[in-house]
PDB file with one MODEL, atoms N, CA, C and O in Angstrom:
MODEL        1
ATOM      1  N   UNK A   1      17.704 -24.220 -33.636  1.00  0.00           N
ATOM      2  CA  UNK A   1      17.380 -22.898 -33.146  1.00  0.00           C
ATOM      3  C   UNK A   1      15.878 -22.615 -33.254  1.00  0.00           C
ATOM      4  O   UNK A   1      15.309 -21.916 -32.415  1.00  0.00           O
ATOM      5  N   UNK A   2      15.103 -23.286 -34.524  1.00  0.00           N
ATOM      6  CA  UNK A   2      13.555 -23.125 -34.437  1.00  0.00           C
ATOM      7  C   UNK A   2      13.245 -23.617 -33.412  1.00  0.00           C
ATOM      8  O   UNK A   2      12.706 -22.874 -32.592  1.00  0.00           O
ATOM      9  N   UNK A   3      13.464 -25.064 -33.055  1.00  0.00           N
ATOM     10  CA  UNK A   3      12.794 -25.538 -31.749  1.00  0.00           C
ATOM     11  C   UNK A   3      13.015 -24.830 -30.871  1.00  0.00           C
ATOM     12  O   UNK A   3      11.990 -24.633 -30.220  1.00  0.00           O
ATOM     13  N   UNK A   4      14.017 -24.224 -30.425  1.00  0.00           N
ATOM     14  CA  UNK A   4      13.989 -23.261 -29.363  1.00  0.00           C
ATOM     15  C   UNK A   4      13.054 -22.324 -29.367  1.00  0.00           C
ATOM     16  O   UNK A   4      12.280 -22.418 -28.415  1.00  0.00           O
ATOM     17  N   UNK A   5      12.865 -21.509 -30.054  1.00  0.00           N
ATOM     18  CA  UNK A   5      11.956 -20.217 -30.475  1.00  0.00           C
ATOM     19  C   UNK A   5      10.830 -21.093 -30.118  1.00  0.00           C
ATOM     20  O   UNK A   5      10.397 -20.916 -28.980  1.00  0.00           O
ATOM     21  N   UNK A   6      10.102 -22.245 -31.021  1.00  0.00           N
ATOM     22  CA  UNK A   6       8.967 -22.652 -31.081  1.00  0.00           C
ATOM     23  C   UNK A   6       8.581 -22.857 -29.056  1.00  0.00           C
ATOM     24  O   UNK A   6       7.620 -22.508 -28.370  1.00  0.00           O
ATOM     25  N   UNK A   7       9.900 -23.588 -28.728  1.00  0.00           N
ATOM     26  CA  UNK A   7       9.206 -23.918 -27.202  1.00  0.00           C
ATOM     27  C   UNK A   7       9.273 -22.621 -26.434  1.00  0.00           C
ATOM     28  O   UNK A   7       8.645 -22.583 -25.376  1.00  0.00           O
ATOM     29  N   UNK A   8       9.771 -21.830 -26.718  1.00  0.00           N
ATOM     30  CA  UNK A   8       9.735 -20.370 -25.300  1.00  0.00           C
ATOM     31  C   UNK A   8       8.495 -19.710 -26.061  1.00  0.00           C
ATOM     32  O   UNK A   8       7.612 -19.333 -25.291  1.00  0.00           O
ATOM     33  N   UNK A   9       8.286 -19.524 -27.237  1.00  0.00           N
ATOM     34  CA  UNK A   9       6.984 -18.977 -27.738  1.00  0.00           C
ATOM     35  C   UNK A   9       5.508 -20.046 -27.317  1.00  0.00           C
ATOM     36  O   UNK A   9       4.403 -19.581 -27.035  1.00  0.00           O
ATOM     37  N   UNK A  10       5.837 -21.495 -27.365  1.00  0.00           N
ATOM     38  CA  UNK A  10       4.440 -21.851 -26.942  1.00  0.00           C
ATOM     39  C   UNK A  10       4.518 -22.326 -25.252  1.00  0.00           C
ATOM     40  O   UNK A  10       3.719 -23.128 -24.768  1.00  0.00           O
ATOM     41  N   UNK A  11       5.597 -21.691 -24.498  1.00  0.00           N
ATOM     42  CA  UNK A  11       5.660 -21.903 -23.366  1.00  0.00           C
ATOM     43  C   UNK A  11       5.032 -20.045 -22.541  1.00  0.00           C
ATOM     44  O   UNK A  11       4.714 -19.932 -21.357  1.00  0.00           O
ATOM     45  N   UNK A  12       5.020 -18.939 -23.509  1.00  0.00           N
ATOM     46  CA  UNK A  12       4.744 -18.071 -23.039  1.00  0.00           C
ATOM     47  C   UNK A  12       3.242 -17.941 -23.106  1.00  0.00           C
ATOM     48  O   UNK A  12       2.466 -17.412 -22.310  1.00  0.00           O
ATOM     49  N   UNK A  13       2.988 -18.661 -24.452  1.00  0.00           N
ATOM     50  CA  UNK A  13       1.629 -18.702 -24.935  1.00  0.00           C
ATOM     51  C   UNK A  13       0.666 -19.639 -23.552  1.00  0.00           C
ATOM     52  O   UNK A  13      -0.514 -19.484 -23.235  1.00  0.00           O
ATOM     53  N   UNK A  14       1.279 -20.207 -23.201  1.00  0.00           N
ATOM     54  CA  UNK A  14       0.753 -21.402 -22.024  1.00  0.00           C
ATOM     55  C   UNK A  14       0.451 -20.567 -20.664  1.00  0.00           C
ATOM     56  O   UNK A  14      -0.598 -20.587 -20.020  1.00  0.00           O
ATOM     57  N   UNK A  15       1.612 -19.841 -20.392  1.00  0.00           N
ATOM     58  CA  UNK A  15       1.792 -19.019 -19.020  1.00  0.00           C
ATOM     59  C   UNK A  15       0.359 -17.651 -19.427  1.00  0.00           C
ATOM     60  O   UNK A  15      -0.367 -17.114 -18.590  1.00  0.00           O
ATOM     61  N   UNK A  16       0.355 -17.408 -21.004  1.00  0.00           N
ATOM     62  CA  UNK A  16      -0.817 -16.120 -20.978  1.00  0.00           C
ATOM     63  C   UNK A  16      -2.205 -16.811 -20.496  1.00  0.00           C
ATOM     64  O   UNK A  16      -3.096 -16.226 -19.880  1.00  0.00           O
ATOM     65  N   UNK A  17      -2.211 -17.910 -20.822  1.00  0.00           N
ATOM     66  CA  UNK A  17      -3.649 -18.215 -20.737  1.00  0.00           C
ATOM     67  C   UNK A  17      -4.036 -18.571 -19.590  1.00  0.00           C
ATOM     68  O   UNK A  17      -5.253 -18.729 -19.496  1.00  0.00           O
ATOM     69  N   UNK A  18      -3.276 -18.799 -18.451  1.00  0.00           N
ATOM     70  CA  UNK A  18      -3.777 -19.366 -17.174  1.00  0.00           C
ATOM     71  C   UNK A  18      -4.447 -18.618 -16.347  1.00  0.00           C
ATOM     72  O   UNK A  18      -5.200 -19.089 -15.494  1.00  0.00           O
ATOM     73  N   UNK A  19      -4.289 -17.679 -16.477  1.00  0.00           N
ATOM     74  CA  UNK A  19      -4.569 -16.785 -15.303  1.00  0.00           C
ATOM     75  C   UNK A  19      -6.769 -16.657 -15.952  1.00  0.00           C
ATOM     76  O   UNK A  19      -7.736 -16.184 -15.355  1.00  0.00           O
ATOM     77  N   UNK A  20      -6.685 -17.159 -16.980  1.00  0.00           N
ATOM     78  CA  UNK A  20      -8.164 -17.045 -17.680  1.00  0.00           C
ATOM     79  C   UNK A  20      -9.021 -18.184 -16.437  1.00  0.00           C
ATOM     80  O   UNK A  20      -8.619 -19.347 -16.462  1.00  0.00           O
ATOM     81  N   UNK A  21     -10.014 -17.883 -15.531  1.00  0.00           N
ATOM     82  CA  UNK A  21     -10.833 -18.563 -15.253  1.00  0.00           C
ATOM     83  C   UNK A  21     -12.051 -19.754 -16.002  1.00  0.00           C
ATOM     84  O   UNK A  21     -12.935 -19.460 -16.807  1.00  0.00           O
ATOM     85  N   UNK A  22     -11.845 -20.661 -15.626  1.00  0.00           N
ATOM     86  CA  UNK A  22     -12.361 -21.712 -16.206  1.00  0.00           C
ATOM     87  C   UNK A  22     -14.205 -21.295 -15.984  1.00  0.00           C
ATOM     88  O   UNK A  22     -14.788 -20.743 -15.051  1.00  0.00           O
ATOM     89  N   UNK A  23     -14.826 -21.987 -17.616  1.00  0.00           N
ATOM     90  CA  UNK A  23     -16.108 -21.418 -18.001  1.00  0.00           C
ATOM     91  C   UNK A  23     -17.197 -21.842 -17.285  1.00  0.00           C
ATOM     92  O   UNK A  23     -17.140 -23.067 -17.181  1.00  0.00           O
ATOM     93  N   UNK A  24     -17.898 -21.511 -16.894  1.00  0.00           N
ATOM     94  CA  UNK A  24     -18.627 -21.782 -15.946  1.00  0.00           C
ATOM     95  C   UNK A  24     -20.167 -20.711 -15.716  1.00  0.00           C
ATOM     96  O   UNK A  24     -20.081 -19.490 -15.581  1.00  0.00           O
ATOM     97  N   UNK A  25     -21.593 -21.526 -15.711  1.00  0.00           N
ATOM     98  CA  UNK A  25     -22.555 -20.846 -15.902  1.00  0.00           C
ATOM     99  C   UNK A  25     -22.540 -20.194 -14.409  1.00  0.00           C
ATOM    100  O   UNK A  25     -22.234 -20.665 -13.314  1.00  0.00           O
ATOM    101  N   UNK A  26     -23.082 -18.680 -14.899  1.00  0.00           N
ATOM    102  CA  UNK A  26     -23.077 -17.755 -13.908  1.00  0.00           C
ATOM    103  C   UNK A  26     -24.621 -18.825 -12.484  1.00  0.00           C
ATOM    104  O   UNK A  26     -25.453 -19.541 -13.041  1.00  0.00           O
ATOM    105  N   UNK A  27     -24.654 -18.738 -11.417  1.00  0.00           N
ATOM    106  CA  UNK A  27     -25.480 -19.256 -10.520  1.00  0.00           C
ATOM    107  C   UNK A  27     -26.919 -18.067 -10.555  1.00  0.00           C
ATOM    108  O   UNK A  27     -28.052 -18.414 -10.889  1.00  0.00           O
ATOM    109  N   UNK A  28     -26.443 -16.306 -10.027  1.00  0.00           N
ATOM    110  CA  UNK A  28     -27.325 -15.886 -10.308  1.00  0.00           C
ATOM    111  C   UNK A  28     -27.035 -14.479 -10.682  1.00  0.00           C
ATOM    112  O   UNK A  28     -25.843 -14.197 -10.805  1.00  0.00           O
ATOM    113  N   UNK A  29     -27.787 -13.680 -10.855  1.00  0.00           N
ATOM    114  CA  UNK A  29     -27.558 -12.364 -10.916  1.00  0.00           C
ATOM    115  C   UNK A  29     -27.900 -10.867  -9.719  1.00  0.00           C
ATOM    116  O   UNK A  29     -28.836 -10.936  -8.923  1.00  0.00           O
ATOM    117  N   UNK A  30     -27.184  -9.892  -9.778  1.00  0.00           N
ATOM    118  CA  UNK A  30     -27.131  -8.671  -8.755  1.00  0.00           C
ATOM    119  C   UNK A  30     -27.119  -7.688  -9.334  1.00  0.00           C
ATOM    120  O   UNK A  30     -26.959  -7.814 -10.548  1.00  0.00           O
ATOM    121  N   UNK A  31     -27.257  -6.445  -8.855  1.00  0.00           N
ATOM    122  CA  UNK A  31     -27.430  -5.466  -9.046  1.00  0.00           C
ATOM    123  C   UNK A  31     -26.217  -4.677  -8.157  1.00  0.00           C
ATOM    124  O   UNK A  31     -25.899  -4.931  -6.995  1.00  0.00           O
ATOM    125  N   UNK A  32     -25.528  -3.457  -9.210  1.00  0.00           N
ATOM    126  CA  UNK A  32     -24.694  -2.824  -8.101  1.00  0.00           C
ATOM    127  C   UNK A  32     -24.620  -1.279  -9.013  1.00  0.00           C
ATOM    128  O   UNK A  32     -24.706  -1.037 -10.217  1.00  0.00           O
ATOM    129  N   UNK A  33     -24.418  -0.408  -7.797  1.00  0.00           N
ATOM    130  CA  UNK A  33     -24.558   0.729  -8.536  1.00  0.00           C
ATOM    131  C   UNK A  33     -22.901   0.442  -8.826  1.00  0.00           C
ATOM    132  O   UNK A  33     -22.258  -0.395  -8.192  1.00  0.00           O
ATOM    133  N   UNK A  34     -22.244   1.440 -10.087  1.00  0.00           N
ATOM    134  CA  UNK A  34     -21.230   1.454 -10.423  1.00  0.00           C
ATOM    135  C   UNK A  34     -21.176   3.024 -11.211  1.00  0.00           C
ATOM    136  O   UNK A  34     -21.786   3.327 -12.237  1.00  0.00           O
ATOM    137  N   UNK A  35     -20.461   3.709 -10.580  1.00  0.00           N
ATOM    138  CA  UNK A  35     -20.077   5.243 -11.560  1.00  0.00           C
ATOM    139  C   UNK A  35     -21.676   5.847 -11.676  1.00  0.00           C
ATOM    140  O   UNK A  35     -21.973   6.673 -12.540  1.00  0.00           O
ATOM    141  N   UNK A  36     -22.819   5.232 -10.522  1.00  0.00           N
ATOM    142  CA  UNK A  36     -23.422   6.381 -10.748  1.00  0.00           C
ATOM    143  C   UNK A  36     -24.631   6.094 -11.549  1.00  0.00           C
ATOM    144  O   UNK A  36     -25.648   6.772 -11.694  1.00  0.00           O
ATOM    145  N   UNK A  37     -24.287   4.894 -12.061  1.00  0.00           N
ATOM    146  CA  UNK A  37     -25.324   3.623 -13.072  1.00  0.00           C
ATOM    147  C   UNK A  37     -25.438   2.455 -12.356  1.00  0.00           C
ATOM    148  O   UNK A  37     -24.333   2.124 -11.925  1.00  0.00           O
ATOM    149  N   UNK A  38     -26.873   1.211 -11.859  1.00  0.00           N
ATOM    150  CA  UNK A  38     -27.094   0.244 -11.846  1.00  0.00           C
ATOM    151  C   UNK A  38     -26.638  -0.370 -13.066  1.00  0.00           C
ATOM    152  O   UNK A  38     -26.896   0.156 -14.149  1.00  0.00           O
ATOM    153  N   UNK A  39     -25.859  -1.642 -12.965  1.00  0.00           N
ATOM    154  CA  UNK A  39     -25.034  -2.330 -13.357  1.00  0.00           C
ATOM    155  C   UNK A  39     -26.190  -3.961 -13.110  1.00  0.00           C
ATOM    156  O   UNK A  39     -26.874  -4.163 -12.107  1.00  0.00           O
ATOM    157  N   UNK A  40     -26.115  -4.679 -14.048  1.00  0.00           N
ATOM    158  CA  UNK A  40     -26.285  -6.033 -13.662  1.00  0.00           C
ATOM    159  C   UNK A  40     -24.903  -6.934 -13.625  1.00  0.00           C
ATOM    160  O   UNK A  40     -24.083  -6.670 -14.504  1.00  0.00           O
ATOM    161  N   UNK A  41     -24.642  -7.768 -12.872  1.00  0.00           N
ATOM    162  CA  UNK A  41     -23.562  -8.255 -12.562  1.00  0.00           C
ATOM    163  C   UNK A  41     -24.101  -9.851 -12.379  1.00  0.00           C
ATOM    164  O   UNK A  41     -24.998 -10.064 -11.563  1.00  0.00           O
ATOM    165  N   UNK A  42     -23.494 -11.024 -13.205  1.00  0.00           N
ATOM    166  CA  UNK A  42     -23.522 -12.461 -12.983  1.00  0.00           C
ATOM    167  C   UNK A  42     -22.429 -12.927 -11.751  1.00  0.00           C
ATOM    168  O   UNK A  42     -21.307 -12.501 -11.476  1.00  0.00           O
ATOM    169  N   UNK A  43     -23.307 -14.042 -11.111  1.00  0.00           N
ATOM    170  CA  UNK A  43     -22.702 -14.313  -9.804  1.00  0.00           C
ATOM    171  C   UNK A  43     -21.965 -15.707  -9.891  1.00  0.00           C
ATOM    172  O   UNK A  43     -22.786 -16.617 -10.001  1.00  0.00           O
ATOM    173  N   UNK A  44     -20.977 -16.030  -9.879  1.00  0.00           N
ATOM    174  CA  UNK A  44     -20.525 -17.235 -10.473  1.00  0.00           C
ATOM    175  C   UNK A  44     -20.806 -18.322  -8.885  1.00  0.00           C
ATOM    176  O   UNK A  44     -21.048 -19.515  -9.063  1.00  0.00           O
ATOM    177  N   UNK A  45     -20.744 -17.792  -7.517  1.00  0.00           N
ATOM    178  CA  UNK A  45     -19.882 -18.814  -6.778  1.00  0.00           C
ATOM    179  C   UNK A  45     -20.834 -17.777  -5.184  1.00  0.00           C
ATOM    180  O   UNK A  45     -21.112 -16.578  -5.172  1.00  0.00           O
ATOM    181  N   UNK A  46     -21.086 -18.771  -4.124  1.00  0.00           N
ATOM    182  CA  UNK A  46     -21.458 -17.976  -3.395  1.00  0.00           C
ATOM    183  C   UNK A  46     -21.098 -18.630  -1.877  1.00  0.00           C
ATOM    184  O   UNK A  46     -21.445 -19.810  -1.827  1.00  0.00           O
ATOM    185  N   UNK A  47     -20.529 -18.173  -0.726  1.00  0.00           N
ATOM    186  CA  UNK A  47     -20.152 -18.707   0.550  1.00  0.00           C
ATOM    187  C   UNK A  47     -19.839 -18.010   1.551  1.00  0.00           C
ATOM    188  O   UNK A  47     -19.435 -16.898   1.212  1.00  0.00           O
ATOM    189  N   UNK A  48     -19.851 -18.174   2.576  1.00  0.00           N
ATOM    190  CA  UNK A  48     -20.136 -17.699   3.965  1.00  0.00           C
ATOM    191  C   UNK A  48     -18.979 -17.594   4.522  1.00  0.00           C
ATOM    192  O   UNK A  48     -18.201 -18.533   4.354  1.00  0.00           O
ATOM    193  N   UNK A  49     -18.530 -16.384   5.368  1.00  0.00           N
ATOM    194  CA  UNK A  49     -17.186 -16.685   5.657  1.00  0.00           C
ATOM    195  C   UNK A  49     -17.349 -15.944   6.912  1.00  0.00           C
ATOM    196  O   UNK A  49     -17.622 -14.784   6.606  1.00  0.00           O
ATOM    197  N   UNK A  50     -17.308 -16.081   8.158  1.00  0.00           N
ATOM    198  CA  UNK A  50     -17.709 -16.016   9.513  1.00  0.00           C
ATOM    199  C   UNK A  50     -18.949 -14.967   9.443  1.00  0.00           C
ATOM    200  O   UNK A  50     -18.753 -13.915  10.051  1.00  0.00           O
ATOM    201  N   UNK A  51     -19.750 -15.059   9.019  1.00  0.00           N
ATOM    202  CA  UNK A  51     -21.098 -15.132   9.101  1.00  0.00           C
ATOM    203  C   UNK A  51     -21.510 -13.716   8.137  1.00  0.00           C
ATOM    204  O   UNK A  51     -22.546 -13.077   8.319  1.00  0.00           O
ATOM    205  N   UNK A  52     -20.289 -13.324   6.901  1.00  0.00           N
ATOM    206  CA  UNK A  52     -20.758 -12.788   5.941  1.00  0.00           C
ATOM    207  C   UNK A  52     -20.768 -13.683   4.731  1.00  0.00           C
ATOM    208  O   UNK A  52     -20.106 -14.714   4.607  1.00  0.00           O
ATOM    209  N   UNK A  53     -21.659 -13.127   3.794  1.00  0.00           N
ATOM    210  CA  UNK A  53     -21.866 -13.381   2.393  1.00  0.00           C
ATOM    211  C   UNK A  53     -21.086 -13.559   1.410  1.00  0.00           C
ATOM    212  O   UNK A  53     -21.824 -13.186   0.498  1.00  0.00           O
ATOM    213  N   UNK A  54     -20.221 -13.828   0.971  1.00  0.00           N
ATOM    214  CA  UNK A  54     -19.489 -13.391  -0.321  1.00  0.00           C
ATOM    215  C   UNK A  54     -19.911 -13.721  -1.732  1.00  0.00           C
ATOM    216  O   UNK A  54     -20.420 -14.842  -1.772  1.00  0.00           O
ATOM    217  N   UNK A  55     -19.877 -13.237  -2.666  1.00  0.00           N
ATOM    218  CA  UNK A  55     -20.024 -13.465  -4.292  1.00  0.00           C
ATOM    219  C   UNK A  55     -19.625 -13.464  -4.543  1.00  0.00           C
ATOM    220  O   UNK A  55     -18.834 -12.673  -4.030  1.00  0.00           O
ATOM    221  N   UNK A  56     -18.860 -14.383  -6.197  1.00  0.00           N
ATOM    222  CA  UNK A  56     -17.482 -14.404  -6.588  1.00  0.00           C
ATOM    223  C   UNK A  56     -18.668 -13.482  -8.119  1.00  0.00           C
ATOM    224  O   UNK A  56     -19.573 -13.921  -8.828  1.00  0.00           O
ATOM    225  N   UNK A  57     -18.114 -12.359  -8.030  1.00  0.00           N
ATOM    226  CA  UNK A  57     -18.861 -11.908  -9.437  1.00  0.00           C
ATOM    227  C   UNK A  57     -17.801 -11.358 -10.259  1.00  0.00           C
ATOM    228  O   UNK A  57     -16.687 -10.894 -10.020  1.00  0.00           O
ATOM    229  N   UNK A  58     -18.690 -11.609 -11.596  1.00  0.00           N
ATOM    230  CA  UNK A  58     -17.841 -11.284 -13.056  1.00  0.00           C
ATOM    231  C   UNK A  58     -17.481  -9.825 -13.069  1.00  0.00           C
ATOM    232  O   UNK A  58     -17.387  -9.110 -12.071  1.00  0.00           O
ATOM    233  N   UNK A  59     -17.295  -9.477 -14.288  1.00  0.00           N
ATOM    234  CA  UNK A  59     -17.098  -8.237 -14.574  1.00  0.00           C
ATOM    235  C   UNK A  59     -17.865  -7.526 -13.820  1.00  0.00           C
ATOM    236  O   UNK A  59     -18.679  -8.224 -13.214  1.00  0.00           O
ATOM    237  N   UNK A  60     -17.950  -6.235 -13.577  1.00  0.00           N
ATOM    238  CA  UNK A  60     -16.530  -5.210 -13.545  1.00  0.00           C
ATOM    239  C   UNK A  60     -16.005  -5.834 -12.265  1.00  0.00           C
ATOM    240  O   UNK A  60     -15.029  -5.167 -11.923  1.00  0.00           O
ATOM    241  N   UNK A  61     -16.242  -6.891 -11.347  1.00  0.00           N
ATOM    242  CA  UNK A  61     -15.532  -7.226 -10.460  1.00  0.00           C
ATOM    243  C   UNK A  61     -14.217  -8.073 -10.692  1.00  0.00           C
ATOM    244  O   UNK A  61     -13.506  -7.941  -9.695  1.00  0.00           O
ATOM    245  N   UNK A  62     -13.634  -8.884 -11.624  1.00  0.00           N
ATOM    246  CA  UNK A  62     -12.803  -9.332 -12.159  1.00  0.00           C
ATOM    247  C   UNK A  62     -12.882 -10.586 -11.395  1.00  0.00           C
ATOM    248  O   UNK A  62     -11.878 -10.980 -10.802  1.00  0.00           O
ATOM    249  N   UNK A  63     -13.780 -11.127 -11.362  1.00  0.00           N
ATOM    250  CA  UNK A  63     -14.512 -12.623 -10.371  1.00  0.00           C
ATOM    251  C   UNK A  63     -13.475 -12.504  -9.206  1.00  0.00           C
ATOM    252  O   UNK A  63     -12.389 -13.046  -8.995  1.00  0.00           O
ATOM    253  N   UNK A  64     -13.995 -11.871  -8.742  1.00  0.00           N
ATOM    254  CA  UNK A  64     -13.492 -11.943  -7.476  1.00  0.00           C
ATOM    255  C   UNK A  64     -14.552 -11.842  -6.097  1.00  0.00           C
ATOM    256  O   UNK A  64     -15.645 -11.325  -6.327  1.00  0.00           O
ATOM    257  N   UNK A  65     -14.272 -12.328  -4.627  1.00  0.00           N
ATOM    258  CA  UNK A  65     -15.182 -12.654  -4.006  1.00  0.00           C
ATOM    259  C   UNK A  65     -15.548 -11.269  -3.692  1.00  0.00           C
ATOM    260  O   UNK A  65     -14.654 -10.446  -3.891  1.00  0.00           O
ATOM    261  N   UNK A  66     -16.713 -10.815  -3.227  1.00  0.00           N
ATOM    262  CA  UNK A  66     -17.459  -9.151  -3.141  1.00  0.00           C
ATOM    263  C   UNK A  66     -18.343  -9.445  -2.237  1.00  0.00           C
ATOM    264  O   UNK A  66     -19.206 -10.281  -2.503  1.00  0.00           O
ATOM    265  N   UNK A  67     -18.310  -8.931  -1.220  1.00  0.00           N
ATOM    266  CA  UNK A  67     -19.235  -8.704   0.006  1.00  0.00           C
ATOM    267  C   UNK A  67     -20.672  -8.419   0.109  1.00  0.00           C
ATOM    268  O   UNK A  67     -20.864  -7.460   0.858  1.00  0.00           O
ATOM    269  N   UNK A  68     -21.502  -8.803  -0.270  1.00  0.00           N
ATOM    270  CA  UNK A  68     -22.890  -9.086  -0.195  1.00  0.00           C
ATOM    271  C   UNK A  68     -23.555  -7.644  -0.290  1.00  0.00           C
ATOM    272  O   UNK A  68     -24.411  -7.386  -1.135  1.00  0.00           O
ATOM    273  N   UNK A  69     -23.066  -6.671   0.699  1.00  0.00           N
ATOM    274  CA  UNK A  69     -23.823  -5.471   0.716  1.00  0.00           C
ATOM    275  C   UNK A  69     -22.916  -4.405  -0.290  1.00  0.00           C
ATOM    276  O   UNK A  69     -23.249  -3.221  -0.248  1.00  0.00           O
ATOM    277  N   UNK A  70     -22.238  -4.639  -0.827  1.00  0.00           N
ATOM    278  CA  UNK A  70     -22.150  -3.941  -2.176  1.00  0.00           C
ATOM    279  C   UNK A  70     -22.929  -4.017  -3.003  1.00  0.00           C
ATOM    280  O   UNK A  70     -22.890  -3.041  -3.753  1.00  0.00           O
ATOM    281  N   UNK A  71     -23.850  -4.927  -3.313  1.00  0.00           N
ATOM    282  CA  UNK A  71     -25.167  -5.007  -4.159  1.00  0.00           C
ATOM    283  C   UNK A  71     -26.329  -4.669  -3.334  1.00  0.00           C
ATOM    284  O   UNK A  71     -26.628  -5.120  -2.229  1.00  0.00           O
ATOM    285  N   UNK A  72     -27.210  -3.407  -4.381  1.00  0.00           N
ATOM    286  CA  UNK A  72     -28.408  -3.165  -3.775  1.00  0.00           C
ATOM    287  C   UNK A  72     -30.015  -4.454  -3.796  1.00  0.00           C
ATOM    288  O   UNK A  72     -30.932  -4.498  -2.976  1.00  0.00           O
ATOM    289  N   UNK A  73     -29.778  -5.429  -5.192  1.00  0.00           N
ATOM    290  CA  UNK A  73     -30.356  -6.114  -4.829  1.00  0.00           C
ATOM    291  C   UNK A  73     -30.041  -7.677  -6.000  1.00  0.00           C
ATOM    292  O   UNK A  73     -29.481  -7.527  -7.087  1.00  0.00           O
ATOM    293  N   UNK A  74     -30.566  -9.196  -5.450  1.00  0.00           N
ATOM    294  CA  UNK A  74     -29.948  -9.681  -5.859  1.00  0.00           C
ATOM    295  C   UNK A  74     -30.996 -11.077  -6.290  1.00  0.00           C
ATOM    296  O   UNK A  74     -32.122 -11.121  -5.794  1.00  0.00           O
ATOM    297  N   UNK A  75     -30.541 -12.147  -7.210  1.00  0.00           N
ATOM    298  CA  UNK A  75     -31.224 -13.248  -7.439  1.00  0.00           C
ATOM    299  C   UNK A  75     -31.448 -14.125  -6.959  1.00  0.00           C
ATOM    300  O   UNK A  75     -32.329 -14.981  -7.049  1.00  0.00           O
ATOM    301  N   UNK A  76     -29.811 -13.799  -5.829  1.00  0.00           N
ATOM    302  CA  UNK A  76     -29.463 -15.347  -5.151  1.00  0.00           C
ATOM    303  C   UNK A  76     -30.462 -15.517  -4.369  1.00  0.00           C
ATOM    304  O   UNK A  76     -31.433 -14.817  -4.081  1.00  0.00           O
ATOM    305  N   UNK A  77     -29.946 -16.998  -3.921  1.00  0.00           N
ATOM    306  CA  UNK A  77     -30.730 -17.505  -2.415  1.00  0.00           C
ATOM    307  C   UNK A  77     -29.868 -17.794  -1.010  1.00  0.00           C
ATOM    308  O   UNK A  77     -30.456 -18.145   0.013  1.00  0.00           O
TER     309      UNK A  77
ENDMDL
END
């Protein structure tokens, strides 16, 4: 009955951690207003997708890809 417990407990423990993005140095940094405050924001990932910009940025974006002109200004190239 422990082994049971032990495998659904380190099988839930397995399923929490995935969704965690793998570590990776930010490429560059942006600027975005947020609530009213400039925010600096790290840019992990950057690509073109029919002839817009995208950024995959960190927090407060939850790395997710973000459209170029949401930032007022930026590091990239």
């Amino acid at each position: 009955m422990r082994k049971y417990i032990s495998v659904i407990l380190a099988t839930f423990m397995i399923a929490g951690c995935s969704s965690i993005p793998p570590r990776q140095p930010p490429v560059c940094t942006a600027s975005a207003m947020i609530g009213g405050q400039m925010t600096t924001v790290q840019i992990y990932d950057i690509k073109k997708i029919n002839g817009q910009t995208k950024y995959r940025a960190g927090y407060p974006f939850n790395w997710k890809y973000v459209i170029r002109n949401n930032f007022s200004r930026s590091t990239c190239q």
